[in-house]
C-alpha positions as CSV (number, residue, x, y, z in Angstrom):
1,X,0.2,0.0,19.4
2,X,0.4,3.4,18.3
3,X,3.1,4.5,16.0
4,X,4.7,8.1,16.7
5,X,4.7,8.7,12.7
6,X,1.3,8.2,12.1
7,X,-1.0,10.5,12.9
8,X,-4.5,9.2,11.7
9,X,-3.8,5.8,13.4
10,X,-7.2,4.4,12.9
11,X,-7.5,5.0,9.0
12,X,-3.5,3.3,8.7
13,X,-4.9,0.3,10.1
14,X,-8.3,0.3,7.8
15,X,-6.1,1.5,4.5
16,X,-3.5,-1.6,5.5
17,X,-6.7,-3.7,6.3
18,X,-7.5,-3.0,2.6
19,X,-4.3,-4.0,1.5
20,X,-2.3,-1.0,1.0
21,X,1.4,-1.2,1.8
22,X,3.1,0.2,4.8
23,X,4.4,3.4,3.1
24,X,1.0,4.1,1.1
25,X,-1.4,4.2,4.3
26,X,1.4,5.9,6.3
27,X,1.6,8.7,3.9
28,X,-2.6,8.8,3.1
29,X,-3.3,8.9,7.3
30,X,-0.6,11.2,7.8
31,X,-2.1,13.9,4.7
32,X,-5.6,13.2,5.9
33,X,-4.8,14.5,9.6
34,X,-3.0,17.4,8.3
35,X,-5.5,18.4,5.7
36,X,-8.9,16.9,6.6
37,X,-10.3,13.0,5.0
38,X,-12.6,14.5,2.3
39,X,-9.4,17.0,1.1
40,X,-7.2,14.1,0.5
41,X,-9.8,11.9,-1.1
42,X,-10.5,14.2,-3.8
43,X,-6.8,14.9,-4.6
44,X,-6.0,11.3,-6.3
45,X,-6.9,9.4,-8.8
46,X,-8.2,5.5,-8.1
47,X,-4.9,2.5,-8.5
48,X,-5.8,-0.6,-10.3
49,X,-6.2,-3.7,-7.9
50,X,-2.5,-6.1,-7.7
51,X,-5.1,-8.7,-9.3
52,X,-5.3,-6.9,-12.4
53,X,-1.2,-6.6,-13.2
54,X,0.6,-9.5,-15.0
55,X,2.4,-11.7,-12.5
56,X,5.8,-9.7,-14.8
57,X,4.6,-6.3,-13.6
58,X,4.3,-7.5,-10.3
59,X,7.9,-8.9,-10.1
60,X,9.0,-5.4,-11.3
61,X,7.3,-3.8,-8.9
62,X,8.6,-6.0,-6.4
63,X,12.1,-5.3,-7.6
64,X,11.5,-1.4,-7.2
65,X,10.3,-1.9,-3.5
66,X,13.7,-4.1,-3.1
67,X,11.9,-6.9,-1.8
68,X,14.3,-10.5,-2.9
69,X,12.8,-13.9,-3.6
70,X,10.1,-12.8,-5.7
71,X,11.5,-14.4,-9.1
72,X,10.3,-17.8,-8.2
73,X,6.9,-16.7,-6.6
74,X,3.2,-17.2,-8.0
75,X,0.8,-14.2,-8.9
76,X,-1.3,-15.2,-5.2
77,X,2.2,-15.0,-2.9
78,X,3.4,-12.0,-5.0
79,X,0.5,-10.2,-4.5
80,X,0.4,-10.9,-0.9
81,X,3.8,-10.2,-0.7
82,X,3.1,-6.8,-2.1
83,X,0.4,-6.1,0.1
84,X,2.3,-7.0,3.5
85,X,5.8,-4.8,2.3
């Protein structure tokens, strides 16, 4: 189903595929169908994987997104969590 925000609808669904959040492939496939793919990948730097923070620097992050019930989750369900925000 085609979103009216997103305007590179078939790289959102391979960015979320790989795990990116909602608001990260939105904002990626929405700069890459203004100002071309190979403009926008040379812009950024690389983000380490969820798999490399600590399980405490994924409950802060999870606290910045606003997300609740993460204090009594495991790295695996935070991370997942994360992923599906």
């Amino acid at each position: 189903m085609a979103r009216s925000s997103i305007k590179d609808e078939k790289q959102y669904e391979e960015l979320r595929d790989d795990g990116a959040s909602k608001q990260k492939a939105a904002r990626i496939a929405n700069a890459s169908a203004k100002k071309g793919r190979s403009t926008v990948g040379r812009k950024g730097g690389k983000s380490g994987s969820y798999e490399d923070w600590t399980v405490d620097e994924l409950k802060k992050r999870a606290k910045e997104l606003g997300m609740s019930g993460y204090s009594s989750k495991r790295k695996g369900e935070l991370i997942d969590e994360l992923r599906h925000h």
